[in-house]
PAPAVO-403201 format. One record per residue (C-alpha): x, y, z. Coordinates in nm, 3 decimals. Example, Ala and Ser with C-alpha at 12.3 -4.5 7.8 and 13.67 -1.06 7.14 Angstrom:
// residues 2
      c1      c2      c3
   1.230  -0.450   0.780
   1.367  -0.106   0.714
END
This chain:
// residues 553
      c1      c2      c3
  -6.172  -2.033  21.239
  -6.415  -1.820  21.433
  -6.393  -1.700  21.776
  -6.640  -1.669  22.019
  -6.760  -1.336  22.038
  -6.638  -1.219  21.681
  -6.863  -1.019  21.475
  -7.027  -1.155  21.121
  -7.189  -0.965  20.873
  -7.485  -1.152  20.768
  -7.670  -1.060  20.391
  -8.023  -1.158  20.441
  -8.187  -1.203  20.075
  -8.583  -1.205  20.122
  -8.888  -1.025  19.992
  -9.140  -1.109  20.248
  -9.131  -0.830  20.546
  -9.265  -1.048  20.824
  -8.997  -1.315  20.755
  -8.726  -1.068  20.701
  -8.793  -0.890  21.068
  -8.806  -1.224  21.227
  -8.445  -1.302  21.093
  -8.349  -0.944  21.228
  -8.554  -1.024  21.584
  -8.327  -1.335  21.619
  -8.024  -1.227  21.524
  -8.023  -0.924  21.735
  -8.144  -1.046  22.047
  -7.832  -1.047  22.152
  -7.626  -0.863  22.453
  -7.321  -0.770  22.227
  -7.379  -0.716  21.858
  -7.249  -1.030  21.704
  -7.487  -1.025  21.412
  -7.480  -0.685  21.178
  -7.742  -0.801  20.905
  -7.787  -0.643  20.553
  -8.150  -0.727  20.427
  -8.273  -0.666  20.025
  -8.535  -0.829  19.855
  -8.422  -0.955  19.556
  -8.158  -1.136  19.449
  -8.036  -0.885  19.196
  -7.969  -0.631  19.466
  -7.810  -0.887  19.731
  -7.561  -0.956  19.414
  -7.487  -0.623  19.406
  -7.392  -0.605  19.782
  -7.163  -0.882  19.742
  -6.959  -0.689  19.466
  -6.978  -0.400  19.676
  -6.893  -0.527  20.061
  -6.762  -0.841  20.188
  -7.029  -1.059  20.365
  -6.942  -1.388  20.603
  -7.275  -1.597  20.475
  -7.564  -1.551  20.300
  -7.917  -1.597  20.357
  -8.121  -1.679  20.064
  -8.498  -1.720  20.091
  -8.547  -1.941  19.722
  -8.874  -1.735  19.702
  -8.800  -1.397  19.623
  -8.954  -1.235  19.352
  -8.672  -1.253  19.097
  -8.507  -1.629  19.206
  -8.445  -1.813  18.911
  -8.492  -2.127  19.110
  -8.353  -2.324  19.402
  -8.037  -2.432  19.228
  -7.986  -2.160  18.957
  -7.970  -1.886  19.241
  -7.729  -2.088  19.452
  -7.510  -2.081  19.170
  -7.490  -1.761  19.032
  -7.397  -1.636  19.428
  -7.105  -1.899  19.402
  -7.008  -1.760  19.119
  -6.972  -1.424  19.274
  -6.850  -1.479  19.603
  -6.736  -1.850  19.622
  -6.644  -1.836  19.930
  -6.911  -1.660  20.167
  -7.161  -1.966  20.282
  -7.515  -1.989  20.123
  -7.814  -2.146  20.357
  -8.121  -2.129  20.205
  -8.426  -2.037  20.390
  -8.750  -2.239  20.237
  -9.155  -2.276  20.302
  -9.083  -2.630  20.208
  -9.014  -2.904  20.442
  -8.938  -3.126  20.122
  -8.654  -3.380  20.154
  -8.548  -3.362  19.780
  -8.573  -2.958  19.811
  -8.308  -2.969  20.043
  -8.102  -3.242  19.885
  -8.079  -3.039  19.570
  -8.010  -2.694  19.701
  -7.687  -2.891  19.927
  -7.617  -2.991  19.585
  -7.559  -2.731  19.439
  -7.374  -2.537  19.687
  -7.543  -2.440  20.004
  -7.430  -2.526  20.298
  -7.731  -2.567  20.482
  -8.166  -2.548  20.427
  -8.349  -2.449  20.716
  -8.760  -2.471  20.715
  -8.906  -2.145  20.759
  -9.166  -2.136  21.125
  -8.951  -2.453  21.250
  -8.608  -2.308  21.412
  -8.498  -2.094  21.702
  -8.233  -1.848  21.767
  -7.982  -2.080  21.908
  -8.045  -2.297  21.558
  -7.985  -2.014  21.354
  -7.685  -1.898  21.534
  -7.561  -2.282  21.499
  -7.632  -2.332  21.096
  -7.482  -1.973  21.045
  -7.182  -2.074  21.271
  -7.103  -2.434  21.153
  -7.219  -2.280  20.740
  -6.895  -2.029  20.769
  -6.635  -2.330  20.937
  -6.746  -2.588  20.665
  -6.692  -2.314  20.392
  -6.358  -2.215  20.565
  -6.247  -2.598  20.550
  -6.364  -2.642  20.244
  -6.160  -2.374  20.108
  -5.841  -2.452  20.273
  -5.865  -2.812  20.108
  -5.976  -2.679  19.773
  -5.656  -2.414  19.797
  -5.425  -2.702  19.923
  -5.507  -2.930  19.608
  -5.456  -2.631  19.377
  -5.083  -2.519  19.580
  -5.043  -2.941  19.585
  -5.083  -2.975  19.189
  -4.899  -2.658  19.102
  -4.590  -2.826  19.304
  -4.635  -3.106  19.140
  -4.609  -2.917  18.772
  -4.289  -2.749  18.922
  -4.147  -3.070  19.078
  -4.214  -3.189  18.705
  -4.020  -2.898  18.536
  -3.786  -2.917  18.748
  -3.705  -3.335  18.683
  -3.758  -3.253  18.344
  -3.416  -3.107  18.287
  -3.057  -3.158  18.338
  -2.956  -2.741  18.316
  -2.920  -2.620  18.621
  -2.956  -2.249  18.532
  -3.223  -2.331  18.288
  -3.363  -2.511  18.651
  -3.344  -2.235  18.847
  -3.429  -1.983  18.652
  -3.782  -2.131  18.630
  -3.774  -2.201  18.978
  -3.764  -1.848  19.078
  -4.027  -1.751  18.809
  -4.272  -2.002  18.935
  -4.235  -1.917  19.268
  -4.290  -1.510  19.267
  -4.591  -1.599  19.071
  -4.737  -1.878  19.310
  -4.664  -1.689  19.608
  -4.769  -1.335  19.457
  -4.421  -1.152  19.651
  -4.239  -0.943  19.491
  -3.853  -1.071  19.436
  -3.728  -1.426  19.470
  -3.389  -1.540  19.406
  -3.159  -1.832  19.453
  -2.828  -1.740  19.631
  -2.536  -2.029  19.626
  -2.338  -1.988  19.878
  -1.959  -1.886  19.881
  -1.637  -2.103  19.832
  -1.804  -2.396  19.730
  -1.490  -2.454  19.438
  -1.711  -2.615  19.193
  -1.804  -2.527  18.849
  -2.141  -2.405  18.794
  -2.200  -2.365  18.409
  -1.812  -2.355  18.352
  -1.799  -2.054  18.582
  -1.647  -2.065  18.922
  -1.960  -1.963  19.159
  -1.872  -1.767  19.501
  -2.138  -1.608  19.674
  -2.367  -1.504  19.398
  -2.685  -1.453  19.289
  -2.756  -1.763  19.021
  -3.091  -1.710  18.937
  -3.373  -1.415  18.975
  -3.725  -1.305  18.897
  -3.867  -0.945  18.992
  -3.519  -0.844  19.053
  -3.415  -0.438  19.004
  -3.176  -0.332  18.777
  -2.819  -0.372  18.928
  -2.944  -0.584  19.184
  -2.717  -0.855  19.145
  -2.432  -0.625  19.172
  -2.488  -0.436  19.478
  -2.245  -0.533  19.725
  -2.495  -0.445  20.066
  -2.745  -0.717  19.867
  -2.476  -0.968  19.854
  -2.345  -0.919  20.241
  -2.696  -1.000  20.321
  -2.737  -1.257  20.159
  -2.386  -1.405  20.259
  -2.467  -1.367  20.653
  -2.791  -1.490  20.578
  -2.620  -1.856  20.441
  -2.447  -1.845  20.762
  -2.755  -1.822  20.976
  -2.888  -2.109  20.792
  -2.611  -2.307  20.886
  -2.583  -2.182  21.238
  -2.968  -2.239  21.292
  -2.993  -2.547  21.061
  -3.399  -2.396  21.001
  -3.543  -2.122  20.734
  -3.530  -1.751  20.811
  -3.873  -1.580  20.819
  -3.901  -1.229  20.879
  -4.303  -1.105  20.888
  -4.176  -0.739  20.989
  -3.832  -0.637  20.883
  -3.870  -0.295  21.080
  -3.988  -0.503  21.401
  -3.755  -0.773  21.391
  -3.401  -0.844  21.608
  -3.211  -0.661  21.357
  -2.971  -0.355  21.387
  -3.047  -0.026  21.266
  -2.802  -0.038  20.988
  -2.921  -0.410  20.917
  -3.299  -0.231  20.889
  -3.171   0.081  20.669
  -2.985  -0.170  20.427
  -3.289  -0.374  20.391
  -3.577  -0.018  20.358
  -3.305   0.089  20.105
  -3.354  -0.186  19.908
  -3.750  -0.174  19.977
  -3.724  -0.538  20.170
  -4.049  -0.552  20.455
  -4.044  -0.936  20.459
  -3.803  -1.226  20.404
  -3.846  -1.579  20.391
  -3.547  -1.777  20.359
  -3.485  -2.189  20.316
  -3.173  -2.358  20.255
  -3.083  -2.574  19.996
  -2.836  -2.855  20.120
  -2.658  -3.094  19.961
  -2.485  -3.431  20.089
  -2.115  -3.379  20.226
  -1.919  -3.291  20.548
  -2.140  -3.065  20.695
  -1.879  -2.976  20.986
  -1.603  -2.860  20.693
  -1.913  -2.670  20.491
  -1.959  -2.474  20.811
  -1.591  -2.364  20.899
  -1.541  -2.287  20.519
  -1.859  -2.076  20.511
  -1.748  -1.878  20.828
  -1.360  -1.851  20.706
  -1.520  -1.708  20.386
  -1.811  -1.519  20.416
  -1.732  -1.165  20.440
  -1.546  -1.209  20.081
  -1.874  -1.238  19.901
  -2.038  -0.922  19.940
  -1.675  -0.712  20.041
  -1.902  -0.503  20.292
  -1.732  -0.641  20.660
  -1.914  -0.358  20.838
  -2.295  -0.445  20.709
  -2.210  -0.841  20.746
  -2.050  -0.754  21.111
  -2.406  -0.563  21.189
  -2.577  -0.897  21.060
  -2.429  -1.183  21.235
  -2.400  -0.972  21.570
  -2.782  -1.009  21.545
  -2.878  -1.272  21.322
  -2.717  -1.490  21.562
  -2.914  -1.384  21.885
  -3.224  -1.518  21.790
  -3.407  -1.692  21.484
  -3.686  -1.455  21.333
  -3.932  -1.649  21.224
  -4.263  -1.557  21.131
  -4.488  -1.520  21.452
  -4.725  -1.839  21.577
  -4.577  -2.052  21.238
  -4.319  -2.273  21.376
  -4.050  -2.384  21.140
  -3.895  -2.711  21.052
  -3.597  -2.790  21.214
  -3.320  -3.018  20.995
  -3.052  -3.063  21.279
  -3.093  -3.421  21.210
  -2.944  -3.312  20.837
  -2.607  -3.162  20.985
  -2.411  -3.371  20.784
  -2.499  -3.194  20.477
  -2.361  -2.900  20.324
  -2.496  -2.562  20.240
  -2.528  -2.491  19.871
  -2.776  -2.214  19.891
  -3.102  -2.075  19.949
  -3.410  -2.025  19.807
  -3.522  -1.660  19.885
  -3.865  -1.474  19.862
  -3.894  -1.101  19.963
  -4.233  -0.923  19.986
  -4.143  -0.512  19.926
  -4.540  -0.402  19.944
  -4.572  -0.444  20.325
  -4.556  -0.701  20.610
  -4.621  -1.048  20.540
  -4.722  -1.301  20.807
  -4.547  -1.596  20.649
  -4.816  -1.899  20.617
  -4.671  -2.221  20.724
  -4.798  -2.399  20.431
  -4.559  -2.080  20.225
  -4.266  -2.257  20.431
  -4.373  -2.612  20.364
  -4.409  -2.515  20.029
  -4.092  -2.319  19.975
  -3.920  -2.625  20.159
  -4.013  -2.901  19.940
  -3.936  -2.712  19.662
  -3.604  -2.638  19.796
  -3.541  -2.982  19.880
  -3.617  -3.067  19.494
  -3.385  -2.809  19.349
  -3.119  -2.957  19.505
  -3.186  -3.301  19.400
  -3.183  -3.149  19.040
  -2.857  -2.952  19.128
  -2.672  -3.289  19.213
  -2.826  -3.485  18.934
  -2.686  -3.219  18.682
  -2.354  -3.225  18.843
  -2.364  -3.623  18.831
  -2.435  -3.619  18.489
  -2.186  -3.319  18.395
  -1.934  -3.556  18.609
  -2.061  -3.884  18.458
  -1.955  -3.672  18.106
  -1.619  -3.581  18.189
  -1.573  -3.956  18.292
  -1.701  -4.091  17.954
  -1.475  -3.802  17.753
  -1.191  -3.918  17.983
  -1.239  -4.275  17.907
  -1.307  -4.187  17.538
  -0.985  -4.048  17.550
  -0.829  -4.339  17.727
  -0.940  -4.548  17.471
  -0.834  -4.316  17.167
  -0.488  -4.144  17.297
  -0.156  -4.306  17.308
  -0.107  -4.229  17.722
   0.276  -4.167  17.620
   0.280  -3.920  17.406
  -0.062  -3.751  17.413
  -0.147  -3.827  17.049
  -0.432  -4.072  16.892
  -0.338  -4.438  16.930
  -0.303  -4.752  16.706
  -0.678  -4.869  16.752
  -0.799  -4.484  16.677
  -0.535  -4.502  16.360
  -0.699  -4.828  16.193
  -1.063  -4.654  16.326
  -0.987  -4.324  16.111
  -0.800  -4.487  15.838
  -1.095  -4.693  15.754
  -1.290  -4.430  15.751
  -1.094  -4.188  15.550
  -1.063  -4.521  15.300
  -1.456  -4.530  15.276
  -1.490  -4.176  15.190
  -1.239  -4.181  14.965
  -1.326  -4.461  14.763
  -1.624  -4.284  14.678
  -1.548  -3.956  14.591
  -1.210  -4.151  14.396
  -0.970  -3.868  14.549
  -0.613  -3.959  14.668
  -0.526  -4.106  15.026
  -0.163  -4.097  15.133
  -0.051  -4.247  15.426
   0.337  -4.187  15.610
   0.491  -4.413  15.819
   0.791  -4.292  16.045
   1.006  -4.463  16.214
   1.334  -4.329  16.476
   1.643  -4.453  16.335
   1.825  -4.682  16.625
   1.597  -4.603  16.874
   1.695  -4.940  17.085
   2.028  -4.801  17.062
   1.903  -4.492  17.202
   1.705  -4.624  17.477
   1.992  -4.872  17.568
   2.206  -4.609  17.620
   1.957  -4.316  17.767
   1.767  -4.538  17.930
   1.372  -4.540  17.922
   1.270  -4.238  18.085
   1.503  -4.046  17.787
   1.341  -4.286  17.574
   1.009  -4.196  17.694
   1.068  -3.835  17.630
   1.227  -3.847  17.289
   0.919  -4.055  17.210
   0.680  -3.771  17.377
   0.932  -3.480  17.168
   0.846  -3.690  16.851
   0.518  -3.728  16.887
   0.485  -3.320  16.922
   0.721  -3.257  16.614
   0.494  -3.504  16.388
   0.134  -3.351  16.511
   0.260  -2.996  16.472
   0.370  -3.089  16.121
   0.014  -3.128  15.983
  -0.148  -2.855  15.988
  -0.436  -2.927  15.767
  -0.803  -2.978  16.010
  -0.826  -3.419  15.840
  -0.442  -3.474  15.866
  -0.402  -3.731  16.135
  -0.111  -3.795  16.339
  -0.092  -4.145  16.587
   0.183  -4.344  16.755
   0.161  -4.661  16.561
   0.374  -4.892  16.748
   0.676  -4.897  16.996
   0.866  -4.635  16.785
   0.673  -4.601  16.471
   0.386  -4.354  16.446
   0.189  -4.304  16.110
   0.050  -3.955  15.957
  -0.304  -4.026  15.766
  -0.352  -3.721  15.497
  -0.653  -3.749  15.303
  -0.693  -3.574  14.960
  -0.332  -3.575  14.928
  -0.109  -3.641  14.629
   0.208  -3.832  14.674
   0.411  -3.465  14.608
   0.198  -3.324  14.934
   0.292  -3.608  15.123
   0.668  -3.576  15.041
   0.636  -3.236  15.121
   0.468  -3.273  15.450
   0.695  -3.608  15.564
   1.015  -3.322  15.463
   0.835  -3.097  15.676
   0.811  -3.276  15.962
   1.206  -3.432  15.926
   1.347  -3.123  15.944
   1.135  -3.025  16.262
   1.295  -3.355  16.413
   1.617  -3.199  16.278
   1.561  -2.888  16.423
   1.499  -3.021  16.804
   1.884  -3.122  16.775
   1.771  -3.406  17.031
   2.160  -3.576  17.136
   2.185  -3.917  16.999
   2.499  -4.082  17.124
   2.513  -4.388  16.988
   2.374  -4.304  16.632
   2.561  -4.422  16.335
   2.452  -4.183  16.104
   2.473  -3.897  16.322
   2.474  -3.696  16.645
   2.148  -3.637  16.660
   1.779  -3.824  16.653
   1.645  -3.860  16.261
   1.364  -4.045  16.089
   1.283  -4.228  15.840
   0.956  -4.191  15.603
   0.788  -4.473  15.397
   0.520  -4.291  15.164
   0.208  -4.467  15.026
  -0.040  -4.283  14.769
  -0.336  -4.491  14.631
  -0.722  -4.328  14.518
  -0.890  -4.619  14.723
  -1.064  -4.896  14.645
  -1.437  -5.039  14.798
  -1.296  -5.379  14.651
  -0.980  -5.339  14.859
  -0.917  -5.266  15.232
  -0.689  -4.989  15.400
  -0.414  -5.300  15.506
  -0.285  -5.260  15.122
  -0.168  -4.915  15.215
  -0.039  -4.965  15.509
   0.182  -5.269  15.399
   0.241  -4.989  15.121
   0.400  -4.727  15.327
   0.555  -4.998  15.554
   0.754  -5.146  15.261
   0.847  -4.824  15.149
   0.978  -4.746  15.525
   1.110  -5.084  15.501
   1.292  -4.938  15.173
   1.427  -4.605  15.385
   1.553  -4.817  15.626
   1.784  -5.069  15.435
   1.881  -4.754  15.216
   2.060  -4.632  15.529
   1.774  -4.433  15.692
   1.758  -4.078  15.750
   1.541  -4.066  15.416
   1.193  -4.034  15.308
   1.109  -4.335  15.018
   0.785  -4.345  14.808
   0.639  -4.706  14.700
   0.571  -4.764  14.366
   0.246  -4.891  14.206
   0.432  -5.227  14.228
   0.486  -5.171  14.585
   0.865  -5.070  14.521
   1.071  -4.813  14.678
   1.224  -4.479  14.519
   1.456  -4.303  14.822
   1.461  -3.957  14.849
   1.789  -3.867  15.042
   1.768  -3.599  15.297
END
């Protein structure tokens, strides 16, 4: 806004001389000089002034020699300078004149022979506030709708880096600085992208080359989290070389051509009192520089820099949130005085990249839930390996396929021989882990990417192996007997031996669509059935009948 006794330069746009000096009379009747008027008479040379020098209003007379009109001149000077004032000076005292020149643009028509100095001095006055307003609302809608289109981006996705990487991009171009960056804080143990995060630099825009990687940057930036926490406000540094900083903090900062800094923190929702004493247990670690950091929080923690005459929000009513980061802009052309609305503004959008940050780790932890309970509901929680309703899931699948491409499907069902004698006498937790042994022995046995391994029942698992003859599946049910055989697990009570054996029932059939998978299973269970009243210990194949050939081990 204007002060009282500050200076305007005034371009005065008229071709008639007596007019033009009267302007000049009453403008610099004054004590002081508070008027310093530019006169031309046309309007082609007043826009050439306005390219040249900046002006604080204009005075258009809608006469002049080469005016294309009351409206067409007003709007070819607001399309040059849109924001110096326009009041139009006119021989009319015409109501509709007036109307149509406020239309389009001017912010005031004053009647030639019919005002004084102190109404001059008034229009010209109120002309520049209005304009001033004006353009502080017109700028706020644009900086309001801009946030909105990042707010958008931001809710758009679910990748954080993908997030923040935009975030810092859209911010060094709104703001016009130089470098912005988002720092997350150190020791938070969480994974960020499937990468442990401590103290580091997660996203950048305008950034040097090894930036990231210089260790004075990063114990900086670490102190600077801690001041944030300390303070619970925004660090804004207008002047880094005038600020409450040490020398060495200063030379760090000219080094890396830093003149202002505005920092705001990105919380999350936790225990802010254990966020804190981690932070300060923790914090020299990140940037591995204890002398620069001790140089930092010696000073940082004196006073809170903030840019001078904008106060800052304060969130000490938020102290039961944690730290994740910060959102940082640096300026490296010069001192900036940080505008408040530039710390609104960097706030808010603070405040929405952390909402983003916990919605992607909700929905990276809602994942892992639904992979653990798809797990739950596929895995045998025994032994690790795929259970009976995932076995009748991929068996009926493998049958489908199958049945139309008319290829083989063979099917093994194992069984441990005596295995209630074995748990009788080794109780359940040795039953348990022969069960879990088993189970390993039978998956690592097929090798081939569709074979498909699953605990079928109490003691009984089943191996599906599509595209398989009845020979493979012999071979592979041999395979995986003497891997049993070769684990030498103790059997004590066994009547066939000292130590834990199987036996195999083997079913081969090219499936049928007319037919359903239960006619292999029942199958391989009578030829199990088979191994098992043979003496066990033996692998038996059923017949097209559904009969039983043993093949002693």
């Amino acid at each position: 806004m204007l002060t009282r006794n500050q200076s305007l330069k005034i371009l005065l746009v008229e071709d008639d001389l007596a007019d033009a000096t009267l302007i000049e009379d009453l403008l610099g009747s004054f004590s002081e000089a508070l008027f310093r008027l530019q006169t031309v008479t046309s309007l082609e040379r007043g826009l050439t002034f306005l390219e040249a020098e900046k002006f604080d209003a204009v005075l258009l007379d809608l006469s002049v020699s080469d005016s294309l009109g009351g409206s067409e001149a007003i709007a070819i000077l607001k399309a040059r300078s849109p924001t110096v004032p326009v009041l139009v000076l006119t021989d009319s005292n015409d109501e509709n004149t007036a109307l149509s020149v406020l239309r389009a643009g001017a912010q005031d028509c004053l009647v030639k022979g019919r005002f004084q100095r102190t109404l001059l001095v008034r229009a010209i006055h109120y002309a520049i506030e209005r304009q001033q307003v004006e353009e502080q609302l017109r700028q706020q809608a644009i900086r309001q709708r801009l946030l909105g289109q990042m707010i958008e981006h931001i809710r758009s996705s679910i990748d954080t880096a993908s997030i923040l990487q935009n975030t810092v991009a859209e911010v060094r171009q709104f703001l016009k600085t130089d470098r912005v960056l988002i720092y997350r804080c150190q020791d938070w143990a969480e994974q960020f992208d499937r990468e442990e995060q401590k103290g580091a630099i997660v996203a950048g825009d305008g950034l040097p080359d090894g930036y990231i990687e210089n260790q004075n940057i990063s114990a900086a930036l670490a102190v600077s989290c801690l001041f944030l926490v300390e303070s619970q406000s925004v660090q804004a540094i207008a002047d880094v070389s005038t600020a409450a900083l040490s020398g060495s903090c200063k030379e760090l900062l000219a080094d890396c051509e830093i003149a202002a800094v505005l920092s705001v923190p990105i919380w999350q929702s936790g225990d802010w009192g254990t966020a804190n004493k981690r932070l300060k247990s923790s914090v020299w670690d990140a940037g591995k520089n204890q002398d620069t950091a001790e140089d930092y929080i010696s000073l940082l923690t004196v006073g809170k820099p903030q840019a001078q005459g904008k106060s800052v929000p304060d969130f000490r009513s938020e102290n039961r949130n944690s730290l994740w980061g910060m959102l940082t802009a640096y300026n490296c052309s010069g001192v900036r005085e940080w505008q408040q609305w530039e710390i609104d503004f960097l706030q808010h959008l603070a405040n929405q990249v952390a909402i983003a940050i916990e919605q992607s780790q909700l929905y990276r932890q809602l994942a892992i839930a639904n992979q653990k309970l798809q797990e739950l509901a596929t895995t045998d929680g025994l032994t690790g390996i795929a259970n009976r309703r995932q076995f009748d899931r991929v068996l009926m699948l493998e049958w489908r396929r199958f049945a139309r491409e008319e290829l083989p499907l063979s099917l093994i069902m194992l069984d441990i021989d005596f295995f209630k004698l074995y748990n009788e006498f080794y109780g359940h937790v040795g039953g348990d882990d022969c069960l879990r042994q088993v189970a390993r022995a039978i998956a690592s046995s097929t090798k081939r990417a569709g074979d498909f391994a699953a605990r079928y029942g109490g003691e009984e698992f089943a191996v599906v192996l599509p595209n398989t003859t009845a020979e493979g599946a012999n071979l592979v049910a041999r395979k995986i007997c003497d891997d049993i055989a070769s684990l030498k697990l103790p059997h004590a009570r066994s009547p066939i031996g000292f130590y834990v054996t199987l036996s195999c029932g083997i079913a081969t059939v090219i499936p049928s669509p007319q037919e359903s998978p239960d006619s292999l299973i029942r199958s391989a269970d009578s030829a199990l059935f088979q191994a098992k009243t043979e003496g066990r210990n033996r692998i038996c194949h059923a017949s097209s009948k559904s009969e039983s050939s043993p093949i002693l081990m």
